[in-house]
N, CA, C and O atoms as a Tripos MOL2 file, in Angstrom:
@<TRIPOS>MOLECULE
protein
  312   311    78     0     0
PROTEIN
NO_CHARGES

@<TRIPOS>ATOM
      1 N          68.3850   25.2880  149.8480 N.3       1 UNK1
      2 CA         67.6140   26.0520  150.7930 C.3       1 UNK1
      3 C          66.8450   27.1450  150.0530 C.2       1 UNK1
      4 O          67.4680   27.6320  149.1090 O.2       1 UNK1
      5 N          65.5560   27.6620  150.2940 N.am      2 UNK2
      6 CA         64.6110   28.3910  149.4510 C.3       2 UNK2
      7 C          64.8220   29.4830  150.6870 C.2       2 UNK2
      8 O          64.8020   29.4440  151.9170 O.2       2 UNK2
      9 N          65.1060   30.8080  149.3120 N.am      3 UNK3
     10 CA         65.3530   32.2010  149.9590 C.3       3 UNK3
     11 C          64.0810   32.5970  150.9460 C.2       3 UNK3
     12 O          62.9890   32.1770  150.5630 O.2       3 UNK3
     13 N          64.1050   33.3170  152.1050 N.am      4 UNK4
     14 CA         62.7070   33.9140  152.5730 C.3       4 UNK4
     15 C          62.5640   34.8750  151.8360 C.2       4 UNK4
     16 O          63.2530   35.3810  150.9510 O.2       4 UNK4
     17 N          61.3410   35.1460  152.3950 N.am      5 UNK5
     18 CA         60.4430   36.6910  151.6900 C.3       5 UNK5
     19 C          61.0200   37.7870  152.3250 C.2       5 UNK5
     20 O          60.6810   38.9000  151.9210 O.2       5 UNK5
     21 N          61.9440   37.6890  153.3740 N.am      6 UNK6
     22 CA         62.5230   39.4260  153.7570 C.3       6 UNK6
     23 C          63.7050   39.3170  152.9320 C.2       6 UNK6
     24 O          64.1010   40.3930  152.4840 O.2       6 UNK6
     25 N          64.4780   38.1200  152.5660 N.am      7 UNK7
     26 CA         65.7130   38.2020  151.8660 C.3       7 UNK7
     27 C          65.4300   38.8620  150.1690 C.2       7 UNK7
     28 O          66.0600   39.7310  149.5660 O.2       7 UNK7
     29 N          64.4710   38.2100  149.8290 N.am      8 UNK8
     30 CA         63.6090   38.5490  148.5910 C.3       8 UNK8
     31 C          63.3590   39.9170  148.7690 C.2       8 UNK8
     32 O          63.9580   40.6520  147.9830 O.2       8 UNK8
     33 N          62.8390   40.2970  149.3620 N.am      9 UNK9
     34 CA         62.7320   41.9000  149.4920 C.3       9 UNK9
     35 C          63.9760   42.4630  149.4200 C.2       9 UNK9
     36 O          64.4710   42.8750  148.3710 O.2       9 UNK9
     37 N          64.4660   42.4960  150.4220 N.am     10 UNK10
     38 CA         66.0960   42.8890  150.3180 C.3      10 UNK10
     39 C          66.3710   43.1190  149.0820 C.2      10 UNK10
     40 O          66.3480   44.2170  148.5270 O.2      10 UNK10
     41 N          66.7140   41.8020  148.4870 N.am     11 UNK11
     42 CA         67.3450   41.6480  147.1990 C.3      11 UNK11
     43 C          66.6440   42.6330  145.8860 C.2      11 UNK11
     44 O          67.1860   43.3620  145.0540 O.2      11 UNK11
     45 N          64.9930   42.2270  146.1720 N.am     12 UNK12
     46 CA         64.7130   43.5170  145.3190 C.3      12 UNK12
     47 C          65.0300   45.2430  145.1110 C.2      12 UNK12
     48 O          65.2910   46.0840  144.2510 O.2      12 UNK12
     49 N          64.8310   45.0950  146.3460 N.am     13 UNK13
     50 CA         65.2160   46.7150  146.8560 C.3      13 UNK13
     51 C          66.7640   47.1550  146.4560 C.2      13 UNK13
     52 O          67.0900   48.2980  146.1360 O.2      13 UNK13
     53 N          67.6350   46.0280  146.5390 N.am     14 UNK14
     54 CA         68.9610   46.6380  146.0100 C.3      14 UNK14
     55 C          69.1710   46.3040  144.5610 C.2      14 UNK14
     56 O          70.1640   46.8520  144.0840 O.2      14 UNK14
     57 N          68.5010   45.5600  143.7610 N.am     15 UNK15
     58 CA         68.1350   45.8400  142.6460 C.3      15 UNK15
     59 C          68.0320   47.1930  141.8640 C.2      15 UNK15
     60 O          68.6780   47.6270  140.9110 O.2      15 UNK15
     61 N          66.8760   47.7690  142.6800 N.am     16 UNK16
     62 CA         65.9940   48.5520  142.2950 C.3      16 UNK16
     63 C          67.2360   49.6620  142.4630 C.2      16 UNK16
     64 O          67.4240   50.2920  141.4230 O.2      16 UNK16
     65 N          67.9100   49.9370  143.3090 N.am     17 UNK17
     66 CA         68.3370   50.5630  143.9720 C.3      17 UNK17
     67 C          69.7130   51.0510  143.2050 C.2      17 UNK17
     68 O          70.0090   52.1790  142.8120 O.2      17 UNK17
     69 N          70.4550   49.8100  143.1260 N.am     18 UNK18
     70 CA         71.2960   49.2990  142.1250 C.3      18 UNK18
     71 C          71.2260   50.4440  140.8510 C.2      18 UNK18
     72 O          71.7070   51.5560  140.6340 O.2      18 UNK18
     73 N          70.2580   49.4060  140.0900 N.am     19 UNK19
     74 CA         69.7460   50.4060  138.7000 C.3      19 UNK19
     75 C          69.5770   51.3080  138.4300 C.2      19 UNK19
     76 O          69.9450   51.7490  137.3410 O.2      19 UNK19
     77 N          68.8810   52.0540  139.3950 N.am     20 UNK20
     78 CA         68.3020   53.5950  139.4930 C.3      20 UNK20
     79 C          70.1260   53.9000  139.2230 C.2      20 UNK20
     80 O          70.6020   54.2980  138.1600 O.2      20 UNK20
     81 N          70.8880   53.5980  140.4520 N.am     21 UNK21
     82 CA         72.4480   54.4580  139.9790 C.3      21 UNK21
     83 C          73.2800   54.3010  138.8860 C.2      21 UNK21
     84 O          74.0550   55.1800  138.5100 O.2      21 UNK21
     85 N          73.1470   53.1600  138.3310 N.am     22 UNK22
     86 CA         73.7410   52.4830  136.9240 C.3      22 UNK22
     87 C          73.1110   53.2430  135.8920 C.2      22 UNK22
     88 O          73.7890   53.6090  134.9320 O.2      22 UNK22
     89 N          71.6610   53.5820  135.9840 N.am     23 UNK23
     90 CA         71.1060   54.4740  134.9710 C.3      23 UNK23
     91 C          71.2560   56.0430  134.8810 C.2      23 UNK23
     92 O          70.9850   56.8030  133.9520 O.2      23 UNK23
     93 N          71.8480   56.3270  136.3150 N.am     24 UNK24
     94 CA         71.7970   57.8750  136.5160 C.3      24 UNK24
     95 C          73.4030   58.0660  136.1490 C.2      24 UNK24
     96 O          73.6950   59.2010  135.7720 O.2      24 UNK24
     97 N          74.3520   57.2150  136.2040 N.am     25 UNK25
     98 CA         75.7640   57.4200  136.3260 C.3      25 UNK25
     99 C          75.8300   57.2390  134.3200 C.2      25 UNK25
    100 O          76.3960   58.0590  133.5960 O.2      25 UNK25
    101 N          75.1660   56.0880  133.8650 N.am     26 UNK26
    102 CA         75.4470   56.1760  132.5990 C.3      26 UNK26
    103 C          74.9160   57.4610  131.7550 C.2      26 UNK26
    104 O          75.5290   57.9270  130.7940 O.2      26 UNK26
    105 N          73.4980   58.0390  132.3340 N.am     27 UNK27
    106 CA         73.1670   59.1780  131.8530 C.3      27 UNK27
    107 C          74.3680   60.4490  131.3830 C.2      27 UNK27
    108 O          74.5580   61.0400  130.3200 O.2      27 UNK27
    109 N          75.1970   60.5350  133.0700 N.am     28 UNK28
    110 CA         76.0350   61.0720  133.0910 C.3      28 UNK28
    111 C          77.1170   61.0950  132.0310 C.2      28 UNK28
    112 O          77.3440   62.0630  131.3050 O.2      28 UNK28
    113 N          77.8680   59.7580  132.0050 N.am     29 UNK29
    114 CA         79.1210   59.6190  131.0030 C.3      29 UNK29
    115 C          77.9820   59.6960  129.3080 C.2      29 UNK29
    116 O          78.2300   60.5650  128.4720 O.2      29 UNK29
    117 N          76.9170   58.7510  129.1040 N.am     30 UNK30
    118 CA         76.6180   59.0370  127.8640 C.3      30 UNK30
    119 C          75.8380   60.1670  127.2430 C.2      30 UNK30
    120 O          76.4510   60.7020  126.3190 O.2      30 UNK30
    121 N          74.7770   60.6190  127.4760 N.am     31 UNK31
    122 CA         74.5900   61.4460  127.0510 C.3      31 UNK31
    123 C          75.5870   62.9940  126.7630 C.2      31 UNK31
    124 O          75.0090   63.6210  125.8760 O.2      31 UNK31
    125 N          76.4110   63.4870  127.0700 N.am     32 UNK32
    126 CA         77.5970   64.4470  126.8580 C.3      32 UNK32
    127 C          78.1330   63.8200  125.1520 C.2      32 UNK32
    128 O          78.6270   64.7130  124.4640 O.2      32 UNK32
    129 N          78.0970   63.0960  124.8040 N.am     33 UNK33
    130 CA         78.9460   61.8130  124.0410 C.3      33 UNK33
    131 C          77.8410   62.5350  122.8590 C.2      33 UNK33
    132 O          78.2270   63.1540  121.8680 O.2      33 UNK33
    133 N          76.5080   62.3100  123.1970 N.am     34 UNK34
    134 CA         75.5600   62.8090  122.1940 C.3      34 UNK34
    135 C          75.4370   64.3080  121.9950 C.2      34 UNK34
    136 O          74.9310   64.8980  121.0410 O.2      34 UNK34
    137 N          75.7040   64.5440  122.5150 N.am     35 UNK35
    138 CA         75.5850   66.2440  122.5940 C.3      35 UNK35
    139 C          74.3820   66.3560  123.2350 C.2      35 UNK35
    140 O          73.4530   66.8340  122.5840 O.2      35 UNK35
    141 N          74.1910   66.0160  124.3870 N.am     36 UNK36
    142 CA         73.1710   65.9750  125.2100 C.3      36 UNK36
    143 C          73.1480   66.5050  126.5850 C.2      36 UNK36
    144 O          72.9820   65.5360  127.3270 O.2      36 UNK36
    145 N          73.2320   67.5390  127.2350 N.am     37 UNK37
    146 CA         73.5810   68.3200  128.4150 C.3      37 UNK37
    147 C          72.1760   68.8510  129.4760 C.2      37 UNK37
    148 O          71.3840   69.7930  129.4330 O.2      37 UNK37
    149 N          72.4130   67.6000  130.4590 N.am     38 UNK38
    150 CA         71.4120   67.8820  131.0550 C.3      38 UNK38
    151 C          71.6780   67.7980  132.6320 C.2      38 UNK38
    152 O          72.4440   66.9280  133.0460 O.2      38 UNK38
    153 N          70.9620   68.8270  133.6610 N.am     39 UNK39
    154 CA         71.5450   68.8310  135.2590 C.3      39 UNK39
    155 C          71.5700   68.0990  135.7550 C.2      39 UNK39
    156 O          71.2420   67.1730  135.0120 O.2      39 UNK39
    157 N          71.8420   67.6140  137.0570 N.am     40 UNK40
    158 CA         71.9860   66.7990  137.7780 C.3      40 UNK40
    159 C          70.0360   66.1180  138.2660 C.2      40 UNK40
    160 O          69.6500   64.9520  138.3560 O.2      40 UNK40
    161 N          69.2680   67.3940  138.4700 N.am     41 UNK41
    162 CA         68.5190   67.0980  138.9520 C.3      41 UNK41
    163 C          67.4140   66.4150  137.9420 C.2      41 UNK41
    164 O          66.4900   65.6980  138.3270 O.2      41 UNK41
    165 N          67.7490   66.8560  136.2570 N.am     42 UNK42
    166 CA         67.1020   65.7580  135.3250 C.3      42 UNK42
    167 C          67.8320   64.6230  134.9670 C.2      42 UNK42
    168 O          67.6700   63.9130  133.9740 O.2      42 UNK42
    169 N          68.5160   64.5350  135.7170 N.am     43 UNK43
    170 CA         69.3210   62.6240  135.3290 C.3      43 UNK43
    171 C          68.7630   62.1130  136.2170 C.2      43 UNK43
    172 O          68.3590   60.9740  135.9870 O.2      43 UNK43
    173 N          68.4750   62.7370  137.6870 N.am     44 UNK44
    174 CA         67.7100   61.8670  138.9260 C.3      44 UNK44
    175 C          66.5830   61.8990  138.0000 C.2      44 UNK44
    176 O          66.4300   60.8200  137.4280 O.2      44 UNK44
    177 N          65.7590   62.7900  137.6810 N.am     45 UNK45
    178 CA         64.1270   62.2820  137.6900 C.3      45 UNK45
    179 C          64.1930   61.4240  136.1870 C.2      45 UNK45
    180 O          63.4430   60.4530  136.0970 O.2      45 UNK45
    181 N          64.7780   61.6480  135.4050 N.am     46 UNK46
    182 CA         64.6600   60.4220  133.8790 C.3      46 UNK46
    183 C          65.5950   59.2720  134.1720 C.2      46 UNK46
    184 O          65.8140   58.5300  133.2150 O.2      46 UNK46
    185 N          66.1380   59.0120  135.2250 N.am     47 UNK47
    186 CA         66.7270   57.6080  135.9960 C.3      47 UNK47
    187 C          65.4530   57.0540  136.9350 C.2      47 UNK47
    188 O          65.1740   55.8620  137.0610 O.2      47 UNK47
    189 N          64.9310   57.8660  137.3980 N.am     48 UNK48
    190 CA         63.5870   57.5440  138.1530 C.3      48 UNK48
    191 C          62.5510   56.9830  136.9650 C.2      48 UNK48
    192 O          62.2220   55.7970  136.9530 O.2      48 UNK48
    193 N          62.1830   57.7020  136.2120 N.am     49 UNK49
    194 CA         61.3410   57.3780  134.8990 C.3      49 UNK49
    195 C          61.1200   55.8710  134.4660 C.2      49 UNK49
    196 O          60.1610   55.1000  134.4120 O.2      49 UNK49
    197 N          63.3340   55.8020  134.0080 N.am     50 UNK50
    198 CA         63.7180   54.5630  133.6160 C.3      50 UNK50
    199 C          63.6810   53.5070  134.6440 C.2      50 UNK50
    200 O          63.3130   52.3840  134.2990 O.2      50 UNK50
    201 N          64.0710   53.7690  136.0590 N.am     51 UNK51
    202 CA         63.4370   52.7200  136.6700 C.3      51 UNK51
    203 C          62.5070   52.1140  137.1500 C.2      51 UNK51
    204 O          62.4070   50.9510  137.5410 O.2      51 UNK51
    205 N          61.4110   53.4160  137.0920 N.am     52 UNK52
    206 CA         60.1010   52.5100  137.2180 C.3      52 UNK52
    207 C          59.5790   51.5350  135.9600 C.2      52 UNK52
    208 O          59.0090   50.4430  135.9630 O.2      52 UNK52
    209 N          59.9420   52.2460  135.0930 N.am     53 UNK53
    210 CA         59.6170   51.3700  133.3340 C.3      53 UNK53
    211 C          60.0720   49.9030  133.6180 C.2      53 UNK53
    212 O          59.4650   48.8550  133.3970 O.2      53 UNK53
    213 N          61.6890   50.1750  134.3390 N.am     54 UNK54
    214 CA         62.1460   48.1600  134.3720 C.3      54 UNK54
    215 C          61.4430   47.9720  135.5270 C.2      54 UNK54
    216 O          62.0310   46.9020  135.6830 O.2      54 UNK54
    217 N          60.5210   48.0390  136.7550 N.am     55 UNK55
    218 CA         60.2600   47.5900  137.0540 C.3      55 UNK55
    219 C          58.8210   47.1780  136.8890 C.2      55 UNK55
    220 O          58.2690   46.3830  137.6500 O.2      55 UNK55
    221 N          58.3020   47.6940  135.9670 N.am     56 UNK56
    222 CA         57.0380   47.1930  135.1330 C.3      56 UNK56
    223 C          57.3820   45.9860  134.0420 C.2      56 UNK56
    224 O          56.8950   44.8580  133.9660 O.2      56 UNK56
    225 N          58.1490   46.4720  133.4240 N.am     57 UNK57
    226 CA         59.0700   45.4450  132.5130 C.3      57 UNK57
    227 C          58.9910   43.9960  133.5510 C.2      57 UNK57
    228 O          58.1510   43.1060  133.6840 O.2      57 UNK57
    229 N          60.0380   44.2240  134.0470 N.am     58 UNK58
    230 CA         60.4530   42.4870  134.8740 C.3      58 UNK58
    231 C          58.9980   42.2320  135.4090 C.2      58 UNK58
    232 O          58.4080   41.1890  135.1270 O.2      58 UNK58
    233 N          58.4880   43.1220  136.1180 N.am     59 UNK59
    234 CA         56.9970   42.3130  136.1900 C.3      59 UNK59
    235 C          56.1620   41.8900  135.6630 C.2      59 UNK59
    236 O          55.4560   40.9860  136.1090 O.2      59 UNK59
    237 N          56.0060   42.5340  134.3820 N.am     60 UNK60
    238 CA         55.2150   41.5940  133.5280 C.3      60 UNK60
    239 C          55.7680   40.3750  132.6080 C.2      60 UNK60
    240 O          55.1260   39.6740  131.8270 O.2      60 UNK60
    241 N          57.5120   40.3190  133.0130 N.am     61 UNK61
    242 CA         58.0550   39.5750  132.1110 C.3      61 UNK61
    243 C          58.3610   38.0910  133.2140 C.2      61 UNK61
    244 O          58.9310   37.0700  132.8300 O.2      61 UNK61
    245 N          57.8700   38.3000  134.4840 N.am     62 UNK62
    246 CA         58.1490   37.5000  135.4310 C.3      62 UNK62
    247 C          56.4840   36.7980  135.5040 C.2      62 UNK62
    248 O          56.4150   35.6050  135.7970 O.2      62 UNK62
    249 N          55.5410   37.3580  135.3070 N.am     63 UNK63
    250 CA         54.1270   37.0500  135.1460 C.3      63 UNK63
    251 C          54.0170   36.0650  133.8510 C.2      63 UNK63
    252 O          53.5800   34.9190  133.7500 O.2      63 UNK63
    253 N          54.5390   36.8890  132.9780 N.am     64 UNK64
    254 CA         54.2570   35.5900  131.4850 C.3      64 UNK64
    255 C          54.6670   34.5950  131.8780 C.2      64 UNK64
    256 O          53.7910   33.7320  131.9250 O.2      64 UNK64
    257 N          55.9400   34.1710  132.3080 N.am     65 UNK65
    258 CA         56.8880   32.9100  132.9590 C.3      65 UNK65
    259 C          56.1630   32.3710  133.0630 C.2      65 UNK65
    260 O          55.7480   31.5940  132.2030 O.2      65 UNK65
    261 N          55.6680   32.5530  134.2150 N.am     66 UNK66
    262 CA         54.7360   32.2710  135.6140 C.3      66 UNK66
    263 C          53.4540   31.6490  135.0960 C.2      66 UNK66
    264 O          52.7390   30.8290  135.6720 O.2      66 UNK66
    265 N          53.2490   32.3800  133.4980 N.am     67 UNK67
    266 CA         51.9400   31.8450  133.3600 C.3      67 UNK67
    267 C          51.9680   30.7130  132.2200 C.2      67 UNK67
    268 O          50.9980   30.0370  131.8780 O.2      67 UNK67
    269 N          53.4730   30.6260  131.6150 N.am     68 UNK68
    270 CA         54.2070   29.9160  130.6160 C.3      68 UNK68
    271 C          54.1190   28.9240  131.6470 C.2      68 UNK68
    272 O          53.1840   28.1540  131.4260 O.2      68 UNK68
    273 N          54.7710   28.6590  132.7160 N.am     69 UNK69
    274 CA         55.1900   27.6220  133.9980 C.3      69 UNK69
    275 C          53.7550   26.6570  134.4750 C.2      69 UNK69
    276 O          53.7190   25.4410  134.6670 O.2      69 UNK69
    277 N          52.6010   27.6860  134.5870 N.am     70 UNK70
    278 CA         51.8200   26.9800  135.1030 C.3      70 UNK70
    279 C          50.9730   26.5210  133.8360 C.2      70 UNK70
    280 O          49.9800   25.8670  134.1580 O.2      70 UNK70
    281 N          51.1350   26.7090  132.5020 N.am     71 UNK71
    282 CA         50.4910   25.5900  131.6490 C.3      71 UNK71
    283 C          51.3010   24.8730  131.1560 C.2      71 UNK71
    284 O          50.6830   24.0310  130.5050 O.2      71 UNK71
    285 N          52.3900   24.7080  131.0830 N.am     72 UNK72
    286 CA         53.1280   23.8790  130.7710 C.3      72 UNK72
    287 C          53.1150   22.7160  132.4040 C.2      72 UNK72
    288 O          53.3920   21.5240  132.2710 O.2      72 UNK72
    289 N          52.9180   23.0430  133.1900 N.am     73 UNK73
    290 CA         52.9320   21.8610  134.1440 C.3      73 UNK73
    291 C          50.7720   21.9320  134.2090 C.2      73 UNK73
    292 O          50.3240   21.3910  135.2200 O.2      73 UNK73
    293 N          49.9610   22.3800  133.4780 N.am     74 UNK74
    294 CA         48.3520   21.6590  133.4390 C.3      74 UNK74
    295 C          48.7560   20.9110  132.1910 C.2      74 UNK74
    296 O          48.1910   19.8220  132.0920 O.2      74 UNK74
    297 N          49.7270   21.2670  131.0530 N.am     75 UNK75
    298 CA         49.3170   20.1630  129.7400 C.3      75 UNK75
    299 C          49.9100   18.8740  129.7760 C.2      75 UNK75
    300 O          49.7070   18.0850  128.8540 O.2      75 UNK75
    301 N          50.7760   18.5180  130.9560 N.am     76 UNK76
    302 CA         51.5380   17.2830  131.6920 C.3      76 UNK76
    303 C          50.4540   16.4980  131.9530 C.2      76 UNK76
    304 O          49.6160   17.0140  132.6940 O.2      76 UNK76
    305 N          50.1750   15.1180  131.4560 N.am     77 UNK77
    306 CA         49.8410   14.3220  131.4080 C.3      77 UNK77
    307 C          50.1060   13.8950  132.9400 C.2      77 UNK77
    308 O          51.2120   13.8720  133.4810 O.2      77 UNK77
    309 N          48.9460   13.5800  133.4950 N.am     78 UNK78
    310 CA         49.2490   13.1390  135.5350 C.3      78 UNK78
    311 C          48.7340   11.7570  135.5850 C.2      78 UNK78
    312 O          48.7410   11.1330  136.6460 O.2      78 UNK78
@<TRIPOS>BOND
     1     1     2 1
     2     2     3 1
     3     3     4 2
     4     3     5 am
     5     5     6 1
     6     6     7 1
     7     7     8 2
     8     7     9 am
     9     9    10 1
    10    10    11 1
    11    11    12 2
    12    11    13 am
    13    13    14 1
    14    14    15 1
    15    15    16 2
    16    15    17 am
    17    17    18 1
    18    18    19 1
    19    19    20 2
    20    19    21 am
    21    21    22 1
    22    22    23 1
    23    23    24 2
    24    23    25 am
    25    25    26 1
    26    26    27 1
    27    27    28 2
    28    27    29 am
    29    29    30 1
    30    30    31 1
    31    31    32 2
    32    31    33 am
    33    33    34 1
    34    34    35 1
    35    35    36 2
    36    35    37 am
    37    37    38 1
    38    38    39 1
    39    39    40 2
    40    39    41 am
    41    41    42 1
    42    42    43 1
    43    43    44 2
    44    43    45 am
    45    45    46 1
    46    46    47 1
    47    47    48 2
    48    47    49 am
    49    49    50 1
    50    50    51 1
    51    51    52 2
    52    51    53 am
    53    53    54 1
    54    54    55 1
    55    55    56 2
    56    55    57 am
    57    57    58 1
    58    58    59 1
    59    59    60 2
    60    59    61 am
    61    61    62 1
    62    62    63 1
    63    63    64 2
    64    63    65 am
    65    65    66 1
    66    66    67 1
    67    67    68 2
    68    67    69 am
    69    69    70 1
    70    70    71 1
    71    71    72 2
    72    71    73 am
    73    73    74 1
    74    74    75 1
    75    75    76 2
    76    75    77 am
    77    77    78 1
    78    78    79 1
    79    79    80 2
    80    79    81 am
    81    81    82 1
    82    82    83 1
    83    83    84 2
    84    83    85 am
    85    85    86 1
    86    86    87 1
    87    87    88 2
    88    87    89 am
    89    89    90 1
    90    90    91 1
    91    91    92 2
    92    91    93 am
    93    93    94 1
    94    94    95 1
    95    95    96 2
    96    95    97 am
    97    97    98 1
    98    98    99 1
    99    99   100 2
   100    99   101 am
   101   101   102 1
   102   102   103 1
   103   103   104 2
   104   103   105 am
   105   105   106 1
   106   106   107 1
   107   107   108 2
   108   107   109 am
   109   109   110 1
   110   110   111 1
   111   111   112 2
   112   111   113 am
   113   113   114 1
   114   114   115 1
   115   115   116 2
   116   115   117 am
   117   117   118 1
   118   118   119 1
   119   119   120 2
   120   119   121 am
   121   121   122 1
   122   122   123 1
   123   123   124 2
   124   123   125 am
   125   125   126 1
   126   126   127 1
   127   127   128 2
   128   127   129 am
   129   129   130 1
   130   130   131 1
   131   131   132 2
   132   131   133 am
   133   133   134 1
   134   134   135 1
   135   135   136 2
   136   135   137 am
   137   137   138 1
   138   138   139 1
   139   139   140 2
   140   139   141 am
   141   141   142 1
   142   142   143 1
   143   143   144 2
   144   143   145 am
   145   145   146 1
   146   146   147 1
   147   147   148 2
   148   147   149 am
   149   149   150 1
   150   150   151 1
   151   151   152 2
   152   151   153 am
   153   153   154 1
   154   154   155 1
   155   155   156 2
   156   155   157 am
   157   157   158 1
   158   158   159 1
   159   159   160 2
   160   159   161 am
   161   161   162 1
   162   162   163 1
   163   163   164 2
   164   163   165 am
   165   165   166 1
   166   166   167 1
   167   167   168 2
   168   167   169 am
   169   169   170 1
   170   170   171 1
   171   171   172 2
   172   171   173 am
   173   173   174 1
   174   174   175 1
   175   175   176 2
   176   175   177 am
   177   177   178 1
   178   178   179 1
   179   179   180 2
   180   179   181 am
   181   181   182 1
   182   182   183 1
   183   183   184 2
   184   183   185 am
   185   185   186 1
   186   186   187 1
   187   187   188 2
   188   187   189 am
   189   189   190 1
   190   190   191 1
   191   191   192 2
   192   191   193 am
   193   193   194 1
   194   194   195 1
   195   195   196 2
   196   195   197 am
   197   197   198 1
   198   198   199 1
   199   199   200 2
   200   199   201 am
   201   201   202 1
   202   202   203 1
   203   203   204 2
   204   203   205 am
   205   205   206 1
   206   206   207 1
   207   207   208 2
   208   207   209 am
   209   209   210 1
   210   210   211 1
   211   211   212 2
   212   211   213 am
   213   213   214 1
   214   214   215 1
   215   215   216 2
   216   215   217 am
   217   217   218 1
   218   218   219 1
   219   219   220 2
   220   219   221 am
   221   221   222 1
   222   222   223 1
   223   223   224 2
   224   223   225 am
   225   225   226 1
   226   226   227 1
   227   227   228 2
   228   227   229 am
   229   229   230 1
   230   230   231 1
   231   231   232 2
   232   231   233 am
   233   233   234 1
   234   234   235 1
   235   235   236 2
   236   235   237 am
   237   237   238 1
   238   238   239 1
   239   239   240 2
   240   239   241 am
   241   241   242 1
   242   242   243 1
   243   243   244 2
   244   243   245 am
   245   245   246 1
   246   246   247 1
   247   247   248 2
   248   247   249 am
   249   249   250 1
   250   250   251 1
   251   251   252 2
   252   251   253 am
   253   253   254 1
   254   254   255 1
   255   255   256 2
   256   255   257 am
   257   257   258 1
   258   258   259 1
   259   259   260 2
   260   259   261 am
   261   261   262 1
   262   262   263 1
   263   263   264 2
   264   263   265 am
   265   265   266 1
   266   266   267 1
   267   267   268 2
   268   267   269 am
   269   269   270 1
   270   270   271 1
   271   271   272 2
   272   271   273 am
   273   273   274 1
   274   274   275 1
   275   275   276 2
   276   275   277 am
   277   277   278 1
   278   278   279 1
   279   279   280 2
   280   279   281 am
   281   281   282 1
   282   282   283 1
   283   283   284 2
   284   283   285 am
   285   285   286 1
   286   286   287 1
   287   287   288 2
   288   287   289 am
   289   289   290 1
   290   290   291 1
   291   291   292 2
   292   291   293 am
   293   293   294 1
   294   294   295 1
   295   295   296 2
   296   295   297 am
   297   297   298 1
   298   298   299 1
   299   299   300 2
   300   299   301 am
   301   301   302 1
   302   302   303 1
   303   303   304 2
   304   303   305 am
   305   305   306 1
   306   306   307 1
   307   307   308 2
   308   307   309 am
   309   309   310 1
   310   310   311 1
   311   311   312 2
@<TRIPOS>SUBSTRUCTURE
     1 UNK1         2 RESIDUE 1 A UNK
     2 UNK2         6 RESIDUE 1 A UNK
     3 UNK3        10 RESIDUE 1 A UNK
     4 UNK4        14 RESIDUE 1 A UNK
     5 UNK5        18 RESIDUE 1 A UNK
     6 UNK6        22 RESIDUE 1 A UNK
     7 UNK7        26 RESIDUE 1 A UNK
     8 UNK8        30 RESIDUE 1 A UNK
     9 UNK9        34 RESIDUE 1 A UNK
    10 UNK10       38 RESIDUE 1 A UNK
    11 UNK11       42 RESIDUE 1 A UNK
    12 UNK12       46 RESIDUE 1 A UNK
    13 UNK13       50 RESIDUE 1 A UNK
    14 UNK14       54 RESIDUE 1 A UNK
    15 UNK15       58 RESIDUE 1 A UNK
    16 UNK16       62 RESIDUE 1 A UNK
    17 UNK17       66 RESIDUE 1 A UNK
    18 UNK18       70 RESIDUE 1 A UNK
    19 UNK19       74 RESIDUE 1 A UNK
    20 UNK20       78 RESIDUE 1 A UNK
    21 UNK21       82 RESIDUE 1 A UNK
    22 UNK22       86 RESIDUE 1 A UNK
    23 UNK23       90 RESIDUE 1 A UNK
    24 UNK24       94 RESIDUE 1 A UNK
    25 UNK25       98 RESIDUE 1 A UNK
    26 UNK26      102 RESIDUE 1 A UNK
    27 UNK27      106 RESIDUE 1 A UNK
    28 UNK28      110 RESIDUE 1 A UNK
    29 UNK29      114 RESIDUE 1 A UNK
    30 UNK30      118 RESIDUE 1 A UNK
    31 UNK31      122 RESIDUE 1 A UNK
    32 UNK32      126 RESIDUE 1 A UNK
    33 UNK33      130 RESIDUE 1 A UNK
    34 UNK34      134 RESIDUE 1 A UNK
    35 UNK35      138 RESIDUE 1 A UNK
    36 UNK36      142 RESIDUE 1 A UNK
    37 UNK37      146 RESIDUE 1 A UNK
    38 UNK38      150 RESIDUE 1 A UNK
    39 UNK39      154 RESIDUE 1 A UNK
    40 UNK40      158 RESIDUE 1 A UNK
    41 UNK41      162 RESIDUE 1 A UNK
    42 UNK42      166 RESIDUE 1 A UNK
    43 UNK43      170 RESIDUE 1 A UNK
    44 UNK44      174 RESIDUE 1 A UNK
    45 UNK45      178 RESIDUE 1 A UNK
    46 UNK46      182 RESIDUE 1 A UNK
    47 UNK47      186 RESIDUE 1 A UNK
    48 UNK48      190 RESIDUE 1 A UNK
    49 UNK49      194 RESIDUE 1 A UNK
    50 UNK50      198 RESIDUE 1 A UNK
    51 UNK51      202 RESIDUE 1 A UNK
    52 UNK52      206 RESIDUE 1 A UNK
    53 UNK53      210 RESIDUE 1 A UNK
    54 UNK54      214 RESIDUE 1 A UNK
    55 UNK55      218 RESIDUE 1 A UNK
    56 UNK56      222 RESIDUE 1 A UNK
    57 UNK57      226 RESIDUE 1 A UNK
    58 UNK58      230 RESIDUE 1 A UNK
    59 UNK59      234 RESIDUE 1 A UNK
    60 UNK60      238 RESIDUE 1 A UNK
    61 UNK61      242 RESIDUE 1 A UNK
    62 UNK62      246 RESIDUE 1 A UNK
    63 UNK63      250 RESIDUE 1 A UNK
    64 UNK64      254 RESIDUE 1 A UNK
    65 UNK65      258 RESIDUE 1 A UNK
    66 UNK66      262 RESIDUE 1 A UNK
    67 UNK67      266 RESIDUE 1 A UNK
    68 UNK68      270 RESIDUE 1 A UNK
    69 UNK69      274 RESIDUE 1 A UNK
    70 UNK70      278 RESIDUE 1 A UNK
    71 UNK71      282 RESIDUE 1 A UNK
    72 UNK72      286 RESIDUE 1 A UNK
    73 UNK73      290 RESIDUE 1 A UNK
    74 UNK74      294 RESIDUE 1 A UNK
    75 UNK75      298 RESIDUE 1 A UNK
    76 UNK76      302 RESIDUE 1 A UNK
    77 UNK77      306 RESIDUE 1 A UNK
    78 UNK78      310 RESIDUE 1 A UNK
C-alpha cells in the first residue's frame, strides 16, 4: 500500500521535530564534555541552525536520487 501525502507530511514533521530534540539534548550532554558552556536559549537557536542545515541536506540528497532514478530508468533500453 503507497503512503498518502498527509501521512508523508506527518512523518516529516516528526522527523523534523524528532531531530531538532536529539540535537538540542545532545548539545546539552556534549558540549560540557568539551568545555563548552552554553544557555538553554543558545542550544534552542544552534539546534534550530542544525536543523534547518539537515533539512537542506536530505533535500538535496533526495533530489540527486531522484535525478540518479530518472536517468538510470531514460538509459533503459524500451
Amino acid at each position: 500500500m503507497k503512503q498518502s501525502r498527509l501521512m508523508s507530511l506527518i512523518e516529516a514533521i516528526a522527523n523534523v521535530v524528532v531531530g531538532y530534540g536529539v540535537a538540542v539534548g545532545t548539545q546539552i550532554l556534549i558540549f560540557p564534555i568539551f568545555g563548552l558552556h552554553t544557555t538553554l536559549a543558545q542550544n534552542l537557536k544552534m539546534g534550530a541552525v542544525f536543523t534547518l542545515v539537515s533539512i537542506a541536506r536530505s533535500f538535496a540528497l533526495r533530489r540527486v536520487f531522484e535525478a540518479i532514478r530518472v536517468a538510470s530508468r531514460n538509459d533503459r533500453p524500451t
